[in-house]
C-alpha positions in Angstrom: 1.5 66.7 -0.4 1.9 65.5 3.0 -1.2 63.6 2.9 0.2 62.1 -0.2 3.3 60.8 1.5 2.0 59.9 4.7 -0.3 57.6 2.4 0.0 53.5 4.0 1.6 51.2 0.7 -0.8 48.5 0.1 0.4 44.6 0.7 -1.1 41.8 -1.5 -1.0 38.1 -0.1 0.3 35.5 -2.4 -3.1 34.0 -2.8 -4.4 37.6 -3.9 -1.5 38.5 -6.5 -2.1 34.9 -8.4 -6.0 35.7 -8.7 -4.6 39.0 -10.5 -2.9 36.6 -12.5 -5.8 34.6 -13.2 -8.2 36.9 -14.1 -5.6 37.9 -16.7 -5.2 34.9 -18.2 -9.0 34.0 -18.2 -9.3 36.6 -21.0 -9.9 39.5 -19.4 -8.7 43.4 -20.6 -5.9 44.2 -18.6 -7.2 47.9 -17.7 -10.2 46.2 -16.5 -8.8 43.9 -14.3 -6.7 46.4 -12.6 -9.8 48.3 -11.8 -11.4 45.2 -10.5 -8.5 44.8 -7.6 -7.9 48.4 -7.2 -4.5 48.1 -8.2 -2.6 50.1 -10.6 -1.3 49.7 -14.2 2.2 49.3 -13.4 1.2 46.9 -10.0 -0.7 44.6 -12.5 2.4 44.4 -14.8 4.8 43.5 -12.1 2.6 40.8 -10.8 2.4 39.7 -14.3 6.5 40.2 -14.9 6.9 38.0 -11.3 4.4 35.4 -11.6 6.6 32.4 -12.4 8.0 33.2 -8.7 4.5 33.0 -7.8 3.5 29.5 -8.6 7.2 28.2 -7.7 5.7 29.0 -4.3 2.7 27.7 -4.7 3.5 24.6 -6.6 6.6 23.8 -3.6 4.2 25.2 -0.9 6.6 26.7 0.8 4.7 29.7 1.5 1.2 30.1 3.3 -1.2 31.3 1.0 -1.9 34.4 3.0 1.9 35.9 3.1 2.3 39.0 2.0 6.4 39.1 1.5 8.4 36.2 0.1 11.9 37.1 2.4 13.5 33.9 2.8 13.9 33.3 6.8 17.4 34.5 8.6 18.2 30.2 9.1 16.6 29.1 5.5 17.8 25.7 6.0 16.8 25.1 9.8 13.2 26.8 8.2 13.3 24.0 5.0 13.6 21.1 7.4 11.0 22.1 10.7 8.6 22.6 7.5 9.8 19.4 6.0 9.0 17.2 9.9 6.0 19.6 10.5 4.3 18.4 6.8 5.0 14.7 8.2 3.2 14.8 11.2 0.4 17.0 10.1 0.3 13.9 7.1 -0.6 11.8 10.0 -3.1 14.2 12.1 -0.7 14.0 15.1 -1.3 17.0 17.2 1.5 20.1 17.5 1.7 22.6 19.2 4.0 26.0 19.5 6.2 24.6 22.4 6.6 21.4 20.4 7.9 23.2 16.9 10.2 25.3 19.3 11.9 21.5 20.8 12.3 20.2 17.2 13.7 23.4 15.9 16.3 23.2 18.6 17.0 19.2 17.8 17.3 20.3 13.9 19.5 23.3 14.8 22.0 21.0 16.4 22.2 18.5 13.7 22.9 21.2 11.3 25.7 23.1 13.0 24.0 25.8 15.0 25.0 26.5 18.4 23.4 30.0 18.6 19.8 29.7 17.2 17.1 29.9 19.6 13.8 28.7 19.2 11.9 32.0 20.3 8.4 32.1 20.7 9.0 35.5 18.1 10.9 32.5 15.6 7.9 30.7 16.1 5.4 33.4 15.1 8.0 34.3 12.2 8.0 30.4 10.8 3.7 30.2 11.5 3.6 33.2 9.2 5.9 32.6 6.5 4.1 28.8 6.1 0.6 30.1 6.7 0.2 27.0 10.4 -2.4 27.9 12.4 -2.0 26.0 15.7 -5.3 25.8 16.9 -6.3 24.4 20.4 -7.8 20.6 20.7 -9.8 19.9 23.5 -8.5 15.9 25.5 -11.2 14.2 23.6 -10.8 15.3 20.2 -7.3 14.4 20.6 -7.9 11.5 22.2 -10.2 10.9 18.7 -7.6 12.0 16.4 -5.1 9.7 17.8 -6.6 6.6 18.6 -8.5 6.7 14.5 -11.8 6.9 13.4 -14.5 4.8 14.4 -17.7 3.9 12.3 -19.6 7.1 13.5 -16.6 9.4 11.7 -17.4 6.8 8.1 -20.8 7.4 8.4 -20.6 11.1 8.7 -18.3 11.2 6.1 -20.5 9.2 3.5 -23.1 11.6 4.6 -21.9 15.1 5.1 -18.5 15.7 2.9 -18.2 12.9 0.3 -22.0 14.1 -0.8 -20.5 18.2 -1.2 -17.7 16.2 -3.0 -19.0 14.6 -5.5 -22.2 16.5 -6.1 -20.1 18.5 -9.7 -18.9 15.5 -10.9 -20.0 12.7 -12.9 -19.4 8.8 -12.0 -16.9 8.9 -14.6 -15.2 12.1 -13.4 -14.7 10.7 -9.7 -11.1 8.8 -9.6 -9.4 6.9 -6.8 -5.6 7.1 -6.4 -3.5 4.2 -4.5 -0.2 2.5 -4.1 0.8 -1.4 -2.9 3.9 -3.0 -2.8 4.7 -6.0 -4.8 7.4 -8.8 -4.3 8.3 -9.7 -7.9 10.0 -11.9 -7.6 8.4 -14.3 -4.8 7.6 -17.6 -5.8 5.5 -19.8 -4.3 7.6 -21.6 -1.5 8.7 -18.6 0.1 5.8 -16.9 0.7 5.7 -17.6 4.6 9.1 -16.3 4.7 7.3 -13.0 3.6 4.4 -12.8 4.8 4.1 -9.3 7.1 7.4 -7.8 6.0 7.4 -4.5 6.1 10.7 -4.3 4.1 11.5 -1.6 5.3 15.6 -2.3 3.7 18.3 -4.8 3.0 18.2 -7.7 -0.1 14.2 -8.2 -0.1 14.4 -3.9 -1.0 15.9 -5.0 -4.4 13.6 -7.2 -4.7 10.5 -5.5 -4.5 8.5 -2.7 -6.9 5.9 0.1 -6.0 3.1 0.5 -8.1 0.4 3.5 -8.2 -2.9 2.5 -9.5 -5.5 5.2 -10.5 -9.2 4.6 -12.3 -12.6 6.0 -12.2 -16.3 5.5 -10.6 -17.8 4.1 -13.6 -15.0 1.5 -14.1 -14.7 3.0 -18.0 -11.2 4.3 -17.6 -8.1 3.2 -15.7 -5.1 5.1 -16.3 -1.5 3.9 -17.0 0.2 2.4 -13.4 3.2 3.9 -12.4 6.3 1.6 -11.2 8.5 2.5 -8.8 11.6 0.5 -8.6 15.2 0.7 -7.4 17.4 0.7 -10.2 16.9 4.1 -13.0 18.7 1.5 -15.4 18.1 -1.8 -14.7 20.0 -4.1 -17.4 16.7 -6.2 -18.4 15.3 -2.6 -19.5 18.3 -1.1 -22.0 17.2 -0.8 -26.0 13.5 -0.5 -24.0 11.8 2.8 -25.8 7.9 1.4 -24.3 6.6 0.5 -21.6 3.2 -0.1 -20.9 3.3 1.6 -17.9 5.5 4.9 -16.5 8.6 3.7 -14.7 10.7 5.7 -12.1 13.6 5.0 -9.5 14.4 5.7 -5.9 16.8 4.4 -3.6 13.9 2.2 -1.8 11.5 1.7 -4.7 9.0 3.5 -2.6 6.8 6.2 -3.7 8.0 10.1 -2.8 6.0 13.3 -2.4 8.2 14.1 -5.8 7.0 11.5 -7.8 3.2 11.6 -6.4 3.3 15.0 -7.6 5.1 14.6 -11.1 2.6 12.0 -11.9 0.0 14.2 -10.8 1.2 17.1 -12.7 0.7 15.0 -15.8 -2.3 13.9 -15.0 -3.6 17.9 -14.7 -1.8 18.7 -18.1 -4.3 15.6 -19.9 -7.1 16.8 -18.4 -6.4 20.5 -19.8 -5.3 18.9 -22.7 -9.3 17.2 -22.7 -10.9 19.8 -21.2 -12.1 17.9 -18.4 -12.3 18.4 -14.7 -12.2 15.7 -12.2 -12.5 14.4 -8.5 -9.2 12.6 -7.4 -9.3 10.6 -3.9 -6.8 9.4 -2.3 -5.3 8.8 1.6 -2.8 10.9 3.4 -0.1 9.0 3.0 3.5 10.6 3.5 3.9 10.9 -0.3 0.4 13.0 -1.0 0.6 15.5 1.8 2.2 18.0 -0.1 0.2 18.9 -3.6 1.2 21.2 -6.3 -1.0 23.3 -7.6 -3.6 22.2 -9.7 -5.8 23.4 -12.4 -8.0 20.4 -13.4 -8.1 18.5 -10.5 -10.1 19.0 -7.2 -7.9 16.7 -4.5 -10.5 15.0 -1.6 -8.5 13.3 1.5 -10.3 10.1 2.5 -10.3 10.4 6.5 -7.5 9.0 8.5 -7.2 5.4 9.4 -11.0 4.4 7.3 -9.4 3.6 3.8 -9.9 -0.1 4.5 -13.6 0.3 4.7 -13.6 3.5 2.2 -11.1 3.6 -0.4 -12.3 1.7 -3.4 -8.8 0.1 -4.7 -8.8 -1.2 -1.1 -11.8 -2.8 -1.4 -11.1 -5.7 -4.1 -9.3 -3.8 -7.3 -5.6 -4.2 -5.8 -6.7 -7.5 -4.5 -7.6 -8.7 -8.2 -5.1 -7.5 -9.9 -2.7 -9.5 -7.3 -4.5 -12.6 -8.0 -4.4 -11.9 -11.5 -0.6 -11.3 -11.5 -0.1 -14.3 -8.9 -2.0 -16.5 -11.6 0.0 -15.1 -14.6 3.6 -15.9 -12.3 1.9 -19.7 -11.5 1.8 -20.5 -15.6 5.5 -19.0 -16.4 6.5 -21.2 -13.3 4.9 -24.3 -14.8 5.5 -23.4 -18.0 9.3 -23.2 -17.4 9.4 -26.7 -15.3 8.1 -28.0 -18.4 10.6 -26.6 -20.9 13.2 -27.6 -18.1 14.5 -24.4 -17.5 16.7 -23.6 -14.6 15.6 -20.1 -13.8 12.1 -19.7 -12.1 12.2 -16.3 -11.0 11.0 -13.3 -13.4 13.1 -10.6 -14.2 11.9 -6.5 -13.6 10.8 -6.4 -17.3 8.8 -9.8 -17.0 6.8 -8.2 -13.9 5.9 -4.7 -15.5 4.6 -6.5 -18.3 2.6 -8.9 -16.0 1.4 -6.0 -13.7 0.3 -3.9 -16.2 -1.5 -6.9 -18.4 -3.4 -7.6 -14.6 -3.9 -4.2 -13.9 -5.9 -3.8 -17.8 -7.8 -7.5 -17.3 -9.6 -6.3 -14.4 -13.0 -5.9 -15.1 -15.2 -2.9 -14.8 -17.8 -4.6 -13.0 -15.3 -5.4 -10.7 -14.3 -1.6 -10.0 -18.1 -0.5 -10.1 -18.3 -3.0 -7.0 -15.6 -2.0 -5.3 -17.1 1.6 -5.9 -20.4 0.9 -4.4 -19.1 -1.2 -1.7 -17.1 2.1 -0.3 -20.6 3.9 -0.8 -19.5 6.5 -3.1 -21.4 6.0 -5.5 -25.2 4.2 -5.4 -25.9 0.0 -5.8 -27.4 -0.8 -8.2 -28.5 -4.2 -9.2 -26.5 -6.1 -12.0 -28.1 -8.4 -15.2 -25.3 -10.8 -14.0 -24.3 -12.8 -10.7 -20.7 -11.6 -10.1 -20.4 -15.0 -7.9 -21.4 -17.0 -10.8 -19.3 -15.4 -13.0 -16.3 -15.7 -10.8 -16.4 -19.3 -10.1 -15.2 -21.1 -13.3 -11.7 -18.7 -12.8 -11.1 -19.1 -9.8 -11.7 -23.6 -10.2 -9.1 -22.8 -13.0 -6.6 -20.9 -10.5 -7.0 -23.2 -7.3 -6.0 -26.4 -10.1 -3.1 -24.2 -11.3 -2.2 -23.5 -7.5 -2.2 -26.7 -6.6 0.0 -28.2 -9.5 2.7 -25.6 -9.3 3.0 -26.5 -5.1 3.4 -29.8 -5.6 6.0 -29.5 -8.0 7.5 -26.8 -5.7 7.2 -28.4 -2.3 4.7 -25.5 -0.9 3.8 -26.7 2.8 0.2 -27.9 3.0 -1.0 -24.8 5.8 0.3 -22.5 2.4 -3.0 -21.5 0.1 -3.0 -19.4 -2.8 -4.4 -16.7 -1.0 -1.8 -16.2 1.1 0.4 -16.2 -1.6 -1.6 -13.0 -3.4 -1.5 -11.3 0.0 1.9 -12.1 0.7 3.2 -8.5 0.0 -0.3 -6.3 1.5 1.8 -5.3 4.5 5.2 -3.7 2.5 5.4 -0.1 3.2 5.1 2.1 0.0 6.4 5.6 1.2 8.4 7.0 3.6 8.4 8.0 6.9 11.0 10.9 7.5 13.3 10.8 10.1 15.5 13.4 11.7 18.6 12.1 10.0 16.8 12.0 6.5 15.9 15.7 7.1 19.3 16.8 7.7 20.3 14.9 4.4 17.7 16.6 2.4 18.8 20.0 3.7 22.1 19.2 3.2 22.7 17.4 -0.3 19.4 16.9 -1.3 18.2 13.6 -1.6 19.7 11.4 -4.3 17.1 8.8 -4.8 18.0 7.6 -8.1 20.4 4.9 -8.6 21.7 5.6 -11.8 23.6 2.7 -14.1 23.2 0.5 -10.8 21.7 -3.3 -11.4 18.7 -4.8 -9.2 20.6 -8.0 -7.7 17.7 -10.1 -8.3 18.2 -9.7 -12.3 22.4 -9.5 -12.4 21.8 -13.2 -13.4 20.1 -12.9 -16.3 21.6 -12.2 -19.8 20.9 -9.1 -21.7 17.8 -9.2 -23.7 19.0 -9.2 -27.6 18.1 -6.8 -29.6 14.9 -7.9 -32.0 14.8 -6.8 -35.3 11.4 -5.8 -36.6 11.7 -8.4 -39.5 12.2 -11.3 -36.6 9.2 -9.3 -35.2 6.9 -9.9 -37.8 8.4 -13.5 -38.4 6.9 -13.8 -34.9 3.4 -13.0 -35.6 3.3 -15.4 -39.0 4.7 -18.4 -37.1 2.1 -17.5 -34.1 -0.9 -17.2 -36.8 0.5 -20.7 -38.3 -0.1 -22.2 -34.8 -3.2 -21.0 -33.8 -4.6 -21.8 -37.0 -4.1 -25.9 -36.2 -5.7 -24.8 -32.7 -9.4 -25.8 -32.1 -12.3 -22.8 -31.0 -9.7 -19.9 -31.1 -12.0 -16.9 -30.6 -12.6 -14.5 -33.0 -11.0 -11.8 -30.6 -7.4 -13.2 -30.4 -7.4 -13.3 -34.1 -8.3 -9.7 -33.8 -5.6 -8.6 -31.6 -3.0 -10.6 -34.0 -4.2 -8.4 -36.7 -3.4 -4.9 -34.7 -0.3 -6.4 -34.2 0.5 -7.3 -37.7 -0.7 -4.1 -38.8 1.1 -2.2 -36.3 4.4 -3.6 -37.5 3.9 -3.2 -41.2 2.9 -0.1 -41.0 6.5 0.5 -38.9 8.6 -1.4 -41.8 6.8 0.3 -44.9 7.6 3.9 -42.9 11.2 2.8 -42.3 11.5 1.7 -45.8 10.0 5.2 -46.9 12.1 7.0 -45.1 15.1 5.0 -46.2 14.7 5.7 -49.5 13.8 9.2 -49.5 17.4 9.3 -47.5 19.0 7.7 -50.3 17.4 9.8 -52.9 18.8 12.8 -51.6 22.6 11.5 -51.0 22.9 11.1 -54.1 21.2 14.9 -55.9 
């Protein structure tokens, strides 16, 4: 009996209790799984009974995936915001160490209220545990490395050593690349030396601007919806808006957050369970993506620091075409609106997402399998077509639309289109944490959304009116009227005015169904 109680209790680390959980919910007999880990009956059911606690861990990462007990630390909220700085730097590949945790703790401590905490090297061990850091020791010159960015010896190790273990499951189509940019909506054509190289970092141009997240495949055979990011979680020109053909969130600086990188994520992982697929996503370290949840579908690969320019494919021309093809589509409303003699030239929120998400969906797959190859992910391969050829009659067409619109708009001479597509490259698209901004989180959390607040760039313009679906389909008769007394319409625009038609008689005859089945039974 002695033995018996003298017997040491068994500890299970986080990351062993939720392959207990897995292994049940693969399919496996409960009896037999238990026997697997060596754990009891009644062990395996508590597991099973506390495993939404588990993945609230895992999903916030708040715990190391080695920690044995989940007790919350004696200052939580000192704990919540050295975590919070220490992801941000380790985001970056800055070096810490111990003694430099200990100096921040103390800063945070003070903002917060707390006179007595000490930094102790026995705190330190404590917060190392419960977060599963290792501080490991860097020798000058890997620091010096680390710091200073990757030259082209660290690319070419990486295209031969790590993307290669990376991408050797996966199938061209299965490989996805992940990015943001910053857009000015708004800018026209005469101002863009007055924003060329902001950062905008605050102040009118922030209301001014959008974030958007693009996200497509290898092969160039699937691009996925974008996500927007702008200021205003109810901007007036988007009220009686149900669709969108994009996802649209809100944050105080319409920049992208670790929250909604990892929302959209998180729906991303659902379709691909939903598909049964698996994929490959790459993206950058980027504030916003340092801190995943926990996925099942997707395997996350970090481009190395400071080498997206030369290695992430949307760097490498997609962004850049879809710019010029939003820039183009702005040009034509701008010329188009001087000719109807209208006073307002600048495009409303609504007017952008629909113009960013129609460039986004023209860019061509060749394009992206380019832009692919060019970041040697996947191999060159030789086209039936010149894409130089193929390129020039567009871009004639642009330069003439270019050069029309800044004439009429007195653009200075040393101003070229280009410059105008590249106007907004440099705006910043997440955030950088500060101590201050720490503090707030711990404190009240951060409010990003500005609910039932207007972007000041749209309080001029009136409320969209409410169409009716009969005015809809109206519409689409008086637009098949004109283009039938147009000359070598293709084939594929009548096509697309068909869907449309369809689409919106199948909407009325529903409505009409509906209606009467309503009536029908108001009167039994």
């Amino acid at each position: 009996m002695a033995n018996k109680g003298n017997k040491k209790r068994r500890q299970f680390s986080l990351e062993e209790k939720m392959k207990v959980v897995e292994a049940v919910d693969s399919g496996k007999r409960k009896g037999d799984v238990a026997k697997e880990f060596g754990i009891t009956p009644s062990t395996l059911s508590t597991f099973l009974k506390d495993r939404a606690k588990f993945e609230e861990k895992v999903r916030e990462a708040s715990v190391g995936p080695q920690r044995k007990r989940m007790r919350n630390a004696l200052y939580d909220d000192i704990d919540k915001a050295v975590f919070a700085w220490f992801r941000e730097i380790h985001a970056k590949n800055i070096l810490v160490t111990g003694s430099v945790i200990r100096k921040k703790a103390l800063n945070l401590a003070n903002m917060l209220g707390y006179d007595n905490f000490q930094a102790s090297v026995g705190w330190l061990n404590r917060f190392r545990d419960r977060h599963g850091i290792a501080l490991k020791a860097v020798c000058r010159e890997d620091s010096d490395r680390l710091m200073n960015g990757l030259g082209i010896d660290k690319v070419n190790e990486w295209h031969a050593g790590e993307i290669i273990k990376l991408i050797a499951d996966y199938s061209p189509d299965d490989i996805f690349n992940a990015d943001e940019t910053g857009v000015f909506f708004q800018l026209l054509p005469q101002h863009t030396l007055a924003a060329k190289g902001d950062h905008c970092r605050g102040g009118k141009k922030a209301k001014q601007r959008l974030t958007a997240l693009f996200c497509c495949n290898a092969s160039g055979t699937e691009k996925m919806r974008p996500l927007i990011v702008g200021r205003s979680a109810n901007p007036r020109c988007l009220k009686n808006v149900h669709s969108l053909p994009c996802d649209y969130r809100a944050n105080r600086w319409a920049w992208m957050t670790q929250d909604l990188f990892n929302e959209w994520l998180m729906q991303v992982d659902a379709r691909m369970k939903r598909a049964e697929r698996r994929i490959l996503l790459l993206i950058d370290n980027c504030s916003a993506h340092n801190m995943l949840p926990r996925l099942e579908r997707i395997q996350v690969g970090y481009l190395p620091s400071n080498c997206t320019a030369v290695l992430q494919p949307l760097n490498l021309g997609i962004i850049h075409t879809m710019k010029v093809l939003y820039r183009s589509h702005l040009l034509k409303q701008i010329l188009l609106k001087r000719h109807s003699s209208e006073d307002q030239e600048k495009v409303d929120m609504r007017q952008a997402i629909d113009m960013i998400a129609a460039a986004w969906w023209s860019v061509k797959q060749s394009t992206v399998v380019r832009c692919w190859q060019k970041a040697g992910i996947i191999p060159m391969e030789l086209t039936d077509s010149s894409p130089e050829a193929a390129a020039s009659e567009p871009e004639i067409a642009t330069e003439e639309l270019w050069h029309s619109v800044a004439i009429a708009t007195c653009v200075p001479n040393e101003i070229n289109f280009q410059d105008f597509v590249t106007a907004d490259d440099d705006l910043i698209i997440s955030q950088d944490l500060m101590d201050t901004e720490v503090i707030q989180g711990m404190e009240a959390g951060e409010n990003t959304d500005e609910a039932g607040s207007e972007d000041e760039g749209e309080a001029s313009s009136p409320q969209q009116p409410k169409i009716t679906i009969t005015e809809a389909i109206s519409s689409v008769q008086k637009l098949r009227q004109f283009l039938s007394t147009c000359a070598g319409v293709p084939d594929a625009v009548f096509g697309q005015l068909n869907g449309i038609d369809e689409y919106l008689m199948r909407k009325v005859t529903q409505t009409l169904v509906d209606s009467k089945i309503t009536d029908f039974l108001q009167t039994k």
